[in-house]
C-alpha positions in Angstrom: 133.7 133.2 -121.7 131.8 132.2 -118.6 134.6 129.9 -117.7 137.1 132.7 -117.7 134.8 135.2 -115.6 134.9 132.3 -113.3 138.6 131.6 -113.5 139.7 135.3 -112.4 137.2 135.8 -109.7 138.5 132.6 -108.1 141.8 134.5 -108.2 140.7 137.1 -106.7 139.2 135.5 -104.2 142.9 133.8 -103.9 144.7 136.8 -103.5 142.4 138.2 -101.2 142.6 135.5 -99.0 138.8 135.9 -99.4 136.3 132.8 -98.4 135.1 130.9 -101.4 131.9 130.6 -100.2 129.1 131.1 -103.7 128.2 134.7 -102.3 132.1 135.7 -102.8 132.4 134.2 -105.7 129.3 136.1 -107.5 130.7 139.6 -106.0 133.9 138.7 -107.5 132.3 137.5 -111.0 130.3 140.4 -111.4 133.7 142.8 -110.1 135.3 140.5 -113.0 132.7 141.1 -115.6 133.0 145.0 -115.3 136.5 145.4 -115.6 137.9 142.6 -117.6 138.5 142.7 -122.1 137.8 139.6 -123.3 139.9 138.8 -126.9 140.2 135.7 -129.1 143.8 135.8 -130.8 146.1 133.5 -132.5 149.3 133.0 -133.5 148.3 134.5 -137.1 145.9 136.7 -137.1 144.6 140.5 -138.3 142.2 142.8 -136.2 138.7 144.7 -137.3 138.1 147.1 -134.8 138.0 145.6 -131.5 137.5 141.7 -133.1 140.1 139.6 -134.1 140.2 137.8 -137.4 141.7 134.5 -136.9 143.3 132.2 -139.9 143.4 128.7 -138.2 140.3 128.2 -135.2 143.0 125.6 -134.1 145.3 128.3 -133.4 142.1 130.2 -131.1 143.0 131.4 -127.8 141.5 133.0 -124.9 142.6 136.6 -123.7 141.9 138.5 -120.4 143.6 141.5 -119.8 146.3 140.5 -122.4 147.3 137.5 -121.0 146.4 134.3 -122.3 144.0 132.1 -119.6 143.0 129.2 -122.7 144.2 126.2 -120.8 143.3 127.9 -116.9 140.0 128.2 -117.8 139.7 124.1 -118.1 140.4 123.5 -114.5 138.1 121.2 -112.3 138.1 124.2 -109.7 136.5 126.3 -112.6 134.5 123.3 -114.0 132.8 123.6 -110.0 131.8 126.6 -110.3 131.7 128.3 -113.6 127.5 127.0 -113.1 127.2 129.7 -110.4 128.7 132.6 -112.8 126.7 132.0 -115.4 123.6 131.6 -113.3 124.1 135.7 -113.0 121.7 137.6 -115.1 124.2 140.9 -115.6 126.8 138.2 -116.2 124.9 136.8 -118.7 123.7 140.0 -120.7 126.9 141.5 -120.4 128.5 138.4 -122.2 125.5 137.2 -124.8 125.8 140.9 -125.7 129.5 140.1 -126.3 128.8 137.1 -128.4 126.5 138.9 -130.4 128.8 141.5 -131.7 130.8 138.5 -133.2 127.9 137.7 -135.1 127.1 140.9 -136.5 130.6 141.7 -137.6 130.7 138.2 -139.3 129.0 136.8 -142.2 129.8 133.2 -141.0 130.3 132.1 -137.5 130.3 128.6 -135.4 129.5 129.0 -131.6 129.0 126.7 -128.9 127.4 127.3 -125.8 124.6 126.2 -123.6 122.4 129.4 -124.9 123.9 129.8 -127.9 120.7 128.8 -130.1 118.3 129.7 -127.6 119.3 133.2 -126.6 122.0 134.2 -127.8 121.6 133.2 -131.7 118.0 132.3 -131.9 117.7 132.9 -135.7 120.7 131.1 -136.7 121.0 129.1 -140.2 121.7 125.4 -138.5 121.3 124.7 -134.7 122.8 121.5 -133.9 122.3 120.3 -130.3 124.6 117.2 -129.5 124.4 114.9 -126.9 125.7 112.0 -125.1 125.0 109.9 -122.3 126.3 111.0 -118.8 128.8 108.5 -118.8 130.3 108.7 -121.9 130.2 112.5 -121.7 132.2 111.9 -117.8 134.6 109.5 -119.9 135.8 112.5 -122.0 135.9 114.9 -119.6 138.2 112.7 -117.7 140.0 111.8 -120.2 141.0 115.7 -121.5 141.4 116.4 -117.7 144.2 113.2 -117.4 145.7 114.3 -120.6 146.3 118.1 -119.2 147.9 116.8 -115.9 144.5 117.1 -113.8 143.8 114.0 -111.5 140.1 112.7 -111.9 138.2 110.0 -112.4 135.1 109.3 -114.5 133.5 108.8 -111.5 133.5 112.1 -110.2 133.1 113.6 -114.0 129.6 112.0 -113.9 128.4 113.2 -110.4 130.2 116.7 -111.4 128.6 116.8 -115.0 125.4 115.8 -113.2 125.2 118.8 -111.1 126.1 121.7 -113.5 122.8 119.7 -116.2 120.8 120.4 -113.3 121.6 123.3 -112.1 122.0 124.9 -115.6 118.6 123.7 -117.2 116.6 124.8 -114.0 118.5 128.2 -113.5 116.2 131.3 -114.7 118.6 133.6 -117.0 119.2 131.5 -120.2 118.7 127.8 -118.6 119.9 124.8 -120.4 117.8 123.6 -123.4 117.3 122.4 -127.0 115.6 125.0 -129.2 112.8 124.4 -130.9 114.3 124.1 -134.4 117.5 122.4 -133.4 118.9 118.7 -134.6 119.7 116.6 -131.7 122.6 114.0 -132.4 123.3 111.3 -129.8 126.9 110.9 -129.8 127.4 108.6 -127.3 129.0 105.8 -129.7 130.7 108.2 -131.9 134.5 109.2 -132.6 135.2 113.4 -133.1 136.3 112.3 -136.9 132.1 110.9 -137.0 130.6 114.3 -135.2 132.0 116.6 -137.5 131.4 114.5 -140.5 127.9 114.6 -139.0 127.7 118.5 -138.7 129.3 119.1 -142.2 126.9 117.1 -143.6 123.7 119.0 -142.0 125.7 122.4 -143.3 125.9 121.4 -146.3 122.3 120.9 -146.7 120.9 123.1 -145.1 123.2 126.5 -145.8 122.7 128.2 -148.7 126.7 127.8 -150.5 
């Protein structure tokens, strides 16, 4: 969600012909976040009031305004700044606010986010907090960017994904850490088949069926 607040105010800033300088960009963010509906849809799927009720969560996509911004939103421009967005305290409370009303409309629910089990779902069944070191974690990152058409390189993942660690766990609305109760997993020499056999596992013992 941050990602795609951060997305359209860099267009706005584009069509403008505006300055990106990190002052423009928070105006247009928070311009973004007042105007903007946010929807999760798929190719099958039913709707409960304002929520969608999706079939497939490999069939998930990403809404603004009706038009679907799933694969903008993983842009390096974006990746640069989407730290400075979410640094914004109405930002924030207007979107964990958001995230919350998922939760309440659903019994069951799996979120991701740097806050998620901190803020935004701090009494959640299973917290899971998974990890990697930097330059493994700048090895995927490059390698999903190179797969979608986006030049980079691991090294400028690493000094990129360096930053945003930084900048998130030292910010003062929601800052980057692991909760209290959560289960850190290193994944550094794991495959996606292992992590999710990992997670399932911790579900499975720790969630009531």
């Amino acid at each position: 969600m941050y990602r795609a607040i951060t997305y359209l105010a860099l267009e706005i800033l584009k069509e403008r012909g505006d300055e990106h300088t990190l002052e423009a960009l928070r105006e247009a963010a928070k311009e973004v976040a007042l105007e903007v509906e946010l929807d999760f849809r798929s190719a099958k799927d039913s709707r409960v009031g304002a929520v969608r009720l999706v079939e497939q969560a490999k069939e998930l996509r990403l809404f603004a305004g009706g038009i679907d911004i799933t694969d903008k939103i993983r842009s390096a421009e974006v990746s640069a700044s989407v730290s400075t967005v979410a640094a914004e305290v109405l930002i924030r409370e207007g979107l964990v606010a958001l995230q919350r009303s998922f939760g309440e409309r659903f019994k069951d629910i799996v979120a991701e986010g740097r806050d998620i089990g901190t803020v935004v779902f701090p009494d959640a069944e299973l917290k899971v907090y998974l990890d990697a070191d930097l330059r493994e974690r700048a090895r995927r990152r490059a390698k999903e960017m190179n797969a979608s058409g986006m030049s980079t390189t691991i090294e400028e993942q690493e000094e990129e994904i360096a930053y945003r660690d930084e900048y998130d766990s030292t910010r003062e609305a929601s800052p980057l850490t692991q909760a209290d109760d959560a289960i850190r997993i290193d994944t550094s020499g794991m495959t996606i088949e292992n992590q999710v056999e990992a997670v399932l596992k911790l579900a499975k013992e720790r969630i009531p069926a």
